[in-house]
C-alpha positions in Angstrom: -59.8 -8.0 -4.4 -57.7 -10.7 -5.4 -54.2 -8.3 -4.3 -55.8 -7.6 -1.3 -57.0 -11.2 -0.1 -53.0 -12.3 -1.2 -51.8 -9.5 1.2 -53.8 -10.4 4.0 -52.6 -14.2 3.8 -49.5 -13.4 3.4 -50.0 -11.1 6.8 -51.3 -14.5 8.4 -48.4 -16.7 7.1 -46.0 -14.0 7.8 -47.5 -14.2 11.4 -47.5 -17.8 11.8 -43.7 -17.4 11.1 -42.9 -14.7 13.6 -44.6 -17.2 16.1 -42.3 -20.3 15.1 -39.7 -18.2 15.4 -40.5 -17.1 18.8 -40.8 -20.8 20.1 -37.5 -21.8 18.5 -36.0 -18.8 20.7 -38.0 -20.1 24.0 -36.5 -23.4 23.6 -32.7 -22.1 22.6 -33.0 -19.8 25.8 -34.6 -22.7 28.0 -31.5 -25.0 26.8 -29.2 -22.0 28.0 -30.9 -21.2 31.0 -30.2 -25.1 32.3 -26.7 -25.4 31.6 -24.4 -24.0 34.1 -20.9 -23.6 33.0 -18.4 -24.2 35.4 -15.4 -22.4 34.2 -14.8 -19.0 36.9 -14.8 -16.0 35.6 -14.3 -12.4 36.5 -17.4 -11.0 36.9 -16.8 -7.9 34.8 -15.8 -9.8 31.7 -19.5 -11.0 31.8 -21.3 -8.1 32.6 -21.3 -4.3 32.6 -23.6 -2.2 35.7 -26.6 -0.3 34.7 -27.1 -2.6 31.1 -29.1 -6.3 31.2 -27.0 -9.8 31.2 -26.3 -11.1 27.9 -26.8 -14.4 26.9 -23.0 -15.2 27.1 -23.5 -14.1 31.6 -26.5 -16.4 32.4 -25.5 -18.9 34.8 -21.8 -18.2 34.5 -19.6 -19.0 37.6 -17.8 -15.5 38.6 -15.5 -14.1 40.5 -14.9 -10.8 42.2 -13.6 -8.9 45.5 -15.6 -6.5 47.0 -17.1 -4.6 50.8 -20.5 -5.9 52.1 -22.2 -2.5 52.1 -25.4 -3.4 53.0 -27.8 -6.3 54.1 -31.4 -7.3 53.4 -33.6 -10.4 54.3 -35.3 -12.2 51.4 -38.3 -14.0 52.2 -39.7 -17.2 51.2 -37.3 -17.8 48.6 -37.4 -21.2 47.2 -34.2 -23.1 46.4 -33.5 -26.0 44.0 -34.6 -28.5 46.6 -37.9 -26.7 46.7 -36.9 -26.1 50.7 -39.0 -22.6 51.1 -36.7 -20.1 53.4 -35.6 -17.1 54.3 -32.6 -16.0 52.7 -29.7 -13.8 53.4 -28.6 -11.2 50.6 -26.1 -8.6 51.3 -25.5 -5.5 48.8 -21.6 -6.1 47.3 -19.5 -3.3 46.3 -17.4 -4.2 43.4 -15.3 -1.1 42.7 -15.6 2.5 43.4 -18.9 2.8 41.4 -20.7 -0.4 41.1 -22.3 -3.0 43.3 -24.3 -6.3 42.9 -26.5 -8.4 45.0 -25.0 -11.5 46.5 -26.9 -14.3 48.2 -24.9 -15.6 50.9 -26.9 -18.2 52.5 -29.9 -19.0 54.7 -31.2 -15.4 57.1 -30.8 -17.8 60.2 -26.9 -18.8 59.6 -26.7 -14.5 59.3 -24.3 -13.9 62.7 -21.9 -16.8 61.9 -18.8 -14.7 61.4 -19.4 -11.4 63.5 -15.8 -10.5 63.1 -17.0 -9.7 59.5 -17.0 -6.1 58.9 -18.5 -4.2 56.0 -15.0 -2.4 55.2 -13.4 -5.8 55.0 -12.6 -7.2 51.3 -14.8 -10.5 50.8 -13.3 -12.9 47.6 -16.6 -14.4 46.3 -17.6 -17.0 44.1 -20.6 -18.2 42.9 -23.1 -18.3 39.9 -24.8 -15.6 38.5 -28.6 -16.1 38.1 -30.9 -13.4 36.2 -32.9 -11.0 38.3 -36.6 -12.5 39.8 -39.3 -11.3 38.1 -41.9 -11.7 40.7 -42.3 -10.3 44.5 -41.7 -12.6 47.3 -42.8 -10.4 50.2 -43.0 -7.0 51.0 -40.3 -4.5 50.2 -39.9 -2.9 53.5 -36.9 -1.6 55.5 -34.2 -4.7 56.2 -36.5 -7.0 53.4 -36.4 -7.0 49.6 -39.7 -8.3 48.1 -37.1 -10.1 45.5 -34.3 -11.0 44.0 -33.3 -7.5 41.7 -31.1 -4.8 42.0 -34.3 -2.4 41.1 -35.9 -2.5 44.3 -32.4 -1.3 46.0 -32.0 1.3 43.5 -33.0 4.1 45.6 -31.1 2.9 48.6 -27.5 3.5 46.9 -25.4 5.7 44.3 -24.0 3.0 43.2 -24.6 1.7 39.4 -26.1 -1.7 40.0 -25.5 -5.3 38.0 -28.1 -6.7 36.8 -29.1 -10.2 38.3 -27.5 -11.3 41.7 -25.2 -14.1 42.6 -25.3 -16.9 44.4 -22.2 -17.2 46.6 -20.9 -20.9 46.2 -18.1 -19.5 48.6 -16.2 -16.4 51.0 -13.3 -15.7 51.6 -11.8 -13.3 53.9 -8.0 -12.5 54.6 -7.4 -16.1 53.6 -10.1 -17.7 55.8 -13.1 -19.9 54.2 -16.5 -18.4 55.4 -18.2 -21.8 56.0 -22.0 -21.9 56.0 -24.9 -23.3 54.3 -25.3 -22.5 50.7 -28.8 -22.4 48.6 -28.6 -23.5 45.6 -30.8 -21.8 42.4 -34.5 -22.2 42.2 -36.1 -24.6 39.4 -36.9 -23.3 36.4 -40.8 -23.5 36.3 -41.9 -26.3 35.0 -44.9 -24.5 33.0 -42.4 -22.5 31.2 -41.8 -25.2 28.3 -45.9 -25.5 27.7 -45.4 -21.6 26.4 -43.6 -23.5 23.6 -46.5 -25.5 22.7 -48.6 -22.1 23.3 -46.5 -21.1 20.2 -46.5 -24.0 18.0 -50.5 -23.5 18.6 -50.2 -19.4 17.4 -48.2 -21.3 14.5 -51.7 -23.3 13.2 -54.1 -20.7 13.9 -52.7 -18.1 11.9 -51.7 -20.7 8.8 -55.3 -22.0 9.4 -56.5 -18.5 8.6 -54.1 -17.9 6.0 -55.8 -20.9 4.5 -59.1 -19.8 5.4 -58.9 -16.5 3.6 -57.8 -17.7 0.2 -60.7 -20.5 0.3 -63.3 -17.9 0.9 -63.2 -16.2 -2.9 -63.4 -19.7 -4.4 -66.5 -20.9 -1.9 -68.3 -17.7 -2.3 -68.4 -18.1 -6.6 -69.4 -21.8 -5.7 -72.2 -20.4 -3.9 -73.2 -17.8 -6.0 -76.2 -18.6 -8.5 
């Protein structure tokens, strides 16, 4: 009995552990997740297609030249001002194999530039954000219910990037596609109260620990 009640604790403190360590990792990835570094880089030296970013590709500023191959309207996107629009997000072929997902800007500034074709080379620049979790419309024809490469995996051959960029700018045969730029959504503001959720796991299963190894000594207290 007395192995068996030490195993069990042990379970609970081993637990208790595991869910420390979990809230340590939350707050380490939170801390990444806000900073943005500045420094451009190609994009394939941060990322691979078909495989998920790394922590070393979140918010990196990337480079690459590629052919708009194809164009979708994200709806009620919400951007770091908390301004609620549609956006513009065109499919980007990188090479002769792989594509990505590029925001270029608000849906309404989307016929600025009609001399734009899809066979032309665009140089792009702009920070690469992980892929959204959550659906912001409908996925129909012309619309992607979100921000990831998986609802537009049936619509090419193409191995996809994980994530999308945000285009901080375009250029094409030397000219500067001017436009509006949105700017990356908020992190949720809830997300750091899953810490505390944690911490909370932390007590309850160090509380049981406790709890388990008090019971042998209150039940012989109790016993006549």
């Amino acid at each position: 009995q007395g192995v068996a009640v030490l195993a069990i604790a042990a379970l609970f403190v081993g637990l208790g552990f595991w869910q420390l360590q979990r809230a340590s990792d939350l707050k380490e990835s939170l801390k990444v997740a806000r900073t943005i570094d500045t420094n451009v880089v190609p994009l394939q030296t941060v990322a691979q297609p078909r495989q998920a970013l790394g922590a070393q590709a979140f918010n990196r500023t990337i480079s690459l030249t590629g052919k708009y191959i194809a164009n979708f309207r994200a709806p009620n996107q919400d951007d770091g001002n908390g301004v609620v629009a549609d956006w513009e997000v065109a499919l980007a072929q990188v090479d002769d194999r792989s594509a990505i997902l590029v925001v270029r800007g608000l849906w309404s500034d989307r016929l600025l530039y009609p001399e734009i074709q899809q066979s032309m080379d665009i140089e792009i620049e702009g920070l690469l954000v992980a892929s959204q979790s959550s659906d912001r419309a409908e996925n129909v024809p012309g619309v992607i219910s979100r921000l990831d490469s998986a609802v537009v995996v049936g619509l090419t051959d193409l191995d996809l990037y994980d994530g999308y960029i945000l285009a901080r700018s375009e250029t094409s045969d030397g000219q500067d596609l001017q436009r509006s730029r949105v700017t990356e959504e908020k992190i949720n503001p809830k997300i750091p109260g899953y810490y505390w959720q944690h911490i909370s796991y932390v007590v309850i299963w160090w509380l049981m620990a406790a709890v388990v190894l008090f019971l042998p000594f209150y039940r012989r207290r109790v016993t006549p």
